[in-house]
C-alpha positions as CSV (number, residue, x, y, z in Angstrom):
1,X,-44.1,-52.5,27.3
2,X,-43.3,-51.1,23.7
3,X,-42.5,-47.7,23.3
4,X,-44.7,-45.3,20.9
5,X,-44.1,-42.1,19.1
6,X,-44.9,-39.0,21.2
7,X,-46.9,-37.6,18.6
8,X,-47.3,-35.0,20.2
9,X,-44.0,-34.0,20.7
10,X,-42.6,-34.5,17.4
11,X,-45.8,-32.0,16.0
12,X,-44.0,-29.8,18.3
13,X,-40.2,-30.2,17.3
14,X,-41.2,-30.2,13.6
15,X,-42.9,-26.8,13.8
16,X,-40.0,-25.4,15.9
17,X,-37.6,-27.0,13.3
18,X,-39.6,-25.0,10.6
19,X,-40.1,-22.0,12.5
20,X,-36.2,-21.5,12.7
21,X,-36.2,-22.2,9.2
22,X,-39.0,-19.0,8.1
23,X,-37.2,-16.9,10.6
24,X,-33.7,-17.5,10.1
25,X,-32.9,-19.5,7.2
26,X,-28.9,-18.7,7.0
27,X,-28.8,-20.7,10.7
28,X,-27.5,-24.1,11.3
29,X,-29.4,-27.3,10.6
30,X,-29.9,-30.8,9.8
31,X,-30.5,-30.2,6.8
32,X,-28.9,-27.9,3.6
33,X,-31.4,-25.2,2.1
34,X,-31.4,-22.7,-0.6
35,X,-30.6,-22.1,-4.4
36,X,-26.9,-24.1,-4.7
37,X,-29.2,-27.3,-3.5
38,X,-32.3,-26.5,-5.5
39,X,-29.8,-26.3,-8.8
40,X,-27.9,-29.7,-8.0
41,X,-31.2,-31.3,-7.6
42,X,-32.8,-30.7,-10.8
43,X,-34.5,-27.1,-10.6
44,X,-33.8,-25.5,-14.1
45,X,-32.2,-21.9,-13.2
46,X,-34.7,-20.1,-15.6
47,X,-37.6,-21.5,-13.1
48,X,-35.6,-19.9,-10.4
49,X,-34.9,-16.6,-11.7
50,X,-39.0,-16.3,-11.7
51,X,-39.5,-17.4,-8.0
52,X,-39.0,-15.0,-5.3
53,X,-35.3,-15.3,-3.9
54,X,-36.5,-15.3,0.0
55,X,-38.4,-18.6,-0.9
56,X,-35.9,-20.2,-2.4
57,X,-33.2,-18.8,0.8
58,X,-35.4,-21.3,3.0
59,X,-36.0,-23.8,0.0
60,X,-35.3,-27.4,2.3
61,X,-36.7,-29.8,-0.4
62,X,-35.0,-33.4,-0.9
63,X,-35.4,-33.6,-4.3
64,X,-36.7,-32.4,-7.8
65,X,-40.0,-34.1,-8.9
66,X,-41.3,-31.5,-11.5
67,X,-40.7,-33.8,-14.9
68,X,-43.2,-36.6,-12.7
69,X,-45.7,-34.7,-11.7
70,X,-46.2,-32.8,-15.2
71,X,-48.1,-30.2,-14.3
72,X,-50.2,-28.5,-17.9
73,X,-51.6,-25.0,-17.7
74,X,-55.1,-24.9,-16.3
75,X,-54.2,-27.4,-13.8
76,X,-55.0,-27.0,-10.2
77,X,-52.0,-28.1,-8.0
78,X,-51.6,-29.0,-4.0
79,X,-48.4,-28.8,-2.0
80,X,-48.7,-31.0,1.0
81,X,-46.2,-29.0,3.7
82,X,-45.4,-26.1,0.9
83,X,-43.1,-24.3,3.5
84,X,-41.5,-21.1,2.1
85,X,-43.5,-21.8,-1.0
86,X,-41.2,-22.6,-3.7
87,X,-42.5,-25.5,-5.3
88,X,-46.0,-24.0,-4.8
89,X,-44.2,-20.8,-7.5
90,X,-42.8,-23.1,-9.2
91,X,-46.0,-25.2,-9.6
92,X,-47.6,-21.7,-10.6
93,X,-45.0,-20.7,-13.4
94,X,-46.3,-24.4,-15.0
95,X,-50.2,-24.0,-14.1
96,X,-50.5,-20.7,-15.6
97,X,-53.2,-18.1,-15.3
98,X,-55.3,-20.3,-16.1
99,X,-54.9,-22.7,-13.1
100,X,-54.2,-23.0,-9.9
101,X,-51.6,-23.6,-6.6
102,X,-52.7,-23.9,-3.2
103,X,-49.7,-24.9,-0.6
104,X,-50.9,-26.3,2.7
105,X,-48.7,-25.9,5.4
106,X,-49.1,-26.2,9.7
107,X,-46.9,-23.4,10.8
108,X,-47.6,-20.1,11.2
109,X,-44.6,-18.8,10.4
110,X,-43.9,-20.5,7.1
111,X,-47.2,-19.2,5.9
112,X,-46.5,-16.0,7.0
113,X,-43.6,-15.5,4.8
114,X,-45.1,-17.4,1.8
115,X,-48.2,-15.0,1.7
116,X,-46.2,-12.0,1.8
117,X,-43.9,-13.5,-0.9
118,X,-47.0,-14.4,-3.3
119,X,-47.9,-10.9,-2.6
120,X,-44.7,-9.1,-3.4
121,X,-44.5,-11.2,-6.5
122,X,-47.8,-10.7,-7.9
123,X,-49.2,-14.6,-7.5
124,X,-52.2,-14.5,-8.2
125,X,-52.8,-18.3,-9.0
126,X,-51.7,-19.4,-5.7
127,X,-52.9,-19.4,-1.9
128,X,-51.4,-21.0,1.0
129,X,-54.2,-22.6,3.7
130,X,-53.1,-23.9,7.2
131,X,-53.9,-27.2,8.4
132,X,-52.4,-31.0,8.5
133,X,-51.6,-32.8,5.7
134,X,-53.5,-36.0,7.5
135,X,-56.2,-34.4,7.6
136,X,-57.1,-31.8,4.4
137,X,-59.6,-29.1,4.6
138,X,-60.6,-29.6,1.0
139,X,-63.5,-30.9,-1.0
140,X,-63.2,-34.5,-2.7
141,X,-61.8,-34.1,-6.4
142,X,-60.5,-30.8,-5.6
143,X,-57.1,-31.0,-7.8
144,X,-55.2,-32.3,-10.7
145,X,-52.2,-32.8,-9.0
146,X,-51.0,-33.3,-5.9
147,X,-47.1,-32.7,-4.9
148,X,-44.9,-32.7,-1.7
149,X,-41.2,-32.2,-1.2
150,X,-39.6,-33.7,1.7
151,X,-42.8,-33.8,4.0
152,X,-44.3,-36.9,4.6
153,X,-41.6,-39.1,5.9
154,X,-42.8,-37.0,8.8
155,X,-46.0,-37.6,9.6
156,X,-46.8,-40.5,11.8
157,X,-49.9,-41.4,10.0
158,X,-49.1,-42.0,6.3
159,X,-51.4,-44.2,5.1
160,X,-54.2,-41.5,6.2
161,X,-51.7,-38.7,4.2
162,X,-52.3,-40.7,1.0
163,X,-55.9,-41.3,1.6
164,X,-56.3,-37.9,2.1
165,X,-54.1,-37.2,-1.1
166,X,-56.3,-39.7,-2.8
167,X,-59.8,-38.0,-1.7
168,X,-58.4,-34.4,-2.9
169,X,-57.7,-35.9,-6.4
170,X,-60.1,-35.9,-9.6
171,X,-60.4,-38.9,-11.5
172,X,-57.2,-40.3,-13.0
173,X,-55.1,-37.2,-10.9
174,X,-51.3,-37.8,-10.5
175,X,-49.0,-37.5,-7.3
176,X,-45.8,-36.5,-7.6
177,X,-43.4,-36.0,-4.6
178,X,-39.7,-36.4,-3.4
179,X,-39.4,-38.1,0.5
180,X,-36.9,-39.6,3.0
181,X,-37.3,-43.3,2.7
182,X,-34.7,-46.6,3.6
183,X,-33.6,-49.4,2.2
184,X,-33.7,-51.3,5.6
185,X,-36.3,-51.2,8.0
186,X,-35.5,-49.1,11.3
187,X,-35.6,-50.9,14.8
188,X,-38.5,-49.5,17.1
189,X,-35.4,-47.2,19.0
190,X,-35.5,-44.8,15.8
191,X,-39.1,-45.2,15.0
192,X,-40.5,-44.1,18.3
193,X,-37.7,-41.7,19.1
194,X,-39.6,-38.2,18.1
195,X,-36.2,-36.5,17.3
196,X,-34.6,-38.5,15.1
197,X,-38.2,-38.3,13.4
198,X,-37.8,-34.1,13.6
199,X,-34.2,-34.7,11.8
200,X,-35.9,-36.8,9.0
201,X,-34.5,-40.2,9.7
202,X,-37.1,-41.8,12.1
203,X,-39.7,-41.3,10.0
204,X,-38.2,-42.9,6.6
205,X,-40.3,-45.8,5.8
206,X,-38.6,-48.9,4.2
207,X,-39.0,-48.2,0.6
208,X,-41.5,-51.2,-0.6
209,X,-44.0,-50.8,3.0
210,X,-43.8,-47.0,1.5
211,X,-44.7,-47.4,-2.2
212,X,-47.6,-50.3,-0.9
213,X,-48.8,-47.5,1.6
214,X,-49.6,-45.2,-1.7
215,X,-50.7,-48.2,-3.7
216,X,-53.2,-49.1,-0.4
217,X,-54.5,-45.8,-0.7
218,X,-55.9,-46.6,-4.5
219,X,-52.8,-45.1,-6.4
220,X,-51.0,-47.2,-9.4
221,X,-46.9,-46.3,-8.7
222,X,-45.5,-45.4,-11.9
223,X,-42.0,-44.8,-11.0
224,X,-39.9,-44.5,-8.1
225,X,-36.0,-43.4,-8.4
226,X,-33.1,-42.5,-6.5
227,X,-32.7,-38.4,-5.5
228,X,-28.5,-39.4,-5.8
229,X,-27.7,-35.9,-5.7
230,X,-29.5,-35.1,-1.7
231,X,-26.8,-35.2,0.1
232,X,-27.5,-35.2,4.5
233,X,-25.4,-32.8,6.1
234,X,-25.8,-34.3,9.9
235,X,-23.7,-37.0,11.6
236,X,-26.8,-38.6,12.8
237,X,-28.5,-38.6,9.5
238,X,-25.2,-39.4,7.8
239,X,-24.7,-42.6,10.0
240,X,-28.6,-43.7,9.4
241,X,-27.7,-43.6,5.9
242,X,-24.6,-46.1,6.0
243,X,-26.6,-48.3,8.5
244,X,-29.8,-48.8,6.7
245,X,-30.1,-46.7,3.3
246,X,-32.0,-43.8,4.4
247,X,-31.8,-41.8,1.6
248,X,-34.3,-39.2,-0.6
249,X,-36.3,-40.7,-3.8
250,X,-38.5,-39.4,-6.4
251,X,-42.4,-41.0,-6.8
252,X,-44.7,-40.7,-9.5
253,X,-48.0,-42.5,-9.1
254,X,-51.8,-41.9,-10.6
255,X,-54.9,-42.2,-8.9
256,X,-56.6,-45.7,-9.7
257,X,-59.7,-45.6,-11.8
């Protein structure tokens, strides 16, 4: 009999994962964090200097995917899996006053921090809302733009992540993200073990079954590059990466007419 994911489970490791990550982001994991990565992948310095410094301290994004998704002032913005809200403040400093961020995100914790950090900073454009990015708890045509950093390589249920991006979307809206992907596809050992999903590499999608995912969903793909400067820190993830290309890309894509 084939083996399946333990959905289940991996819901379970992900949120421990990025409960460590609110709680104690100078620990050790898979995965490098903070302001040194956020500068080598693309995040201008004078966009930093305006975000709160705890959010970018547990910053664990894969890439930099600002210049795709560009965001105009009165724009209303979504981060699937906004985490310690970074990209959802840096999303504000480009919506302006006039718009609007709201970061969804499924663990307590992470919200917890990102609220009180919108707070402290005086936010005003931007919320963060729990739930599951398969599964939105937002009106159809609800944004401009919709963005995600990292995210939804794991979820187990992509196609419904993009149809749900889709739904959210106003006519003509854009996506814009950064994700794990491969170059090869994985054999069903990787795919249905849940913690190599949890460490980012289970869950990377060959890159064409990925951008046809989005285009299934009723998005046009506009562009798709390499994130060359994400670097995995891991053995595991490191060896995943020599065996069958898993490495991090940026997507731009616009919601079909």
């Amino acid at each position: 009999m084939a083996q399946s994911l333990d959905v289940e489970r991996l819901e379970r490791e992900v949120k421990e994962v990025y409960r460590d990550v609110a709680q104690a982001p100078d620990g050790e994991f898979h995965f490098e964090m903070g302001r040194p990565l956020a500068e080598r992948l693309g995040y201008p310095p004078e966009d930093l200097d305006r975000v709160p410094g705890e959010a970018i301290a547990s910053f664990a994004g894969v890439g930099y995917h600002f210049d795709l998704a560009a965001i105009e002032e009165g724009e209303d913005v979504l981060d699937l899996g906004s985490g310690s809200g970074m990209d959802a403040f840096v999303a504000a400093l480009h919506a302006g006053e006039s718009g609007s961020v709201t970061g969804l995100d499924m663990t307590d914790e992470q919200l917890e921090n990102a609220r009180r950090l919108r707070d402290d900073g005086g936010f005003g454009n931007v919320s963060f809302e729990k739930g599951y990015i398969e599964d939105l708890p937002f009106e159809d045509g609800s944004f401009d733009v919709v963005i995600s950093n990292g995210v939804i390589n794991l979820s187990a249920e992509k196609e419904r992540v993009f149809d749900e991006a889709y739904r959210v979307l106003r006519p003509g809206g854009r996506l814009a993200l950064s994700d794990i992907i491969s170059e090869e596809r994985m054999p069903e050992s990787i795919k249905t073990n849940a913690d190599l999903w949890a460490a980012c590499i289970g869950g990377a999608e060959q890159v064409d079954d990925y951008t046809t995912t989005v285009e299934a969903s009723g998005f046009d793909v506009n562009e798709v590059r390499e994130n060359s400067q994400y670097e995995f820190v891991s053995e595991r993830a490191q060896g995943a990466c020599n065996k069958y290309g898993v490495k991090s890309v940026g997507l731009a894509a616009r919601k079909r007419e």
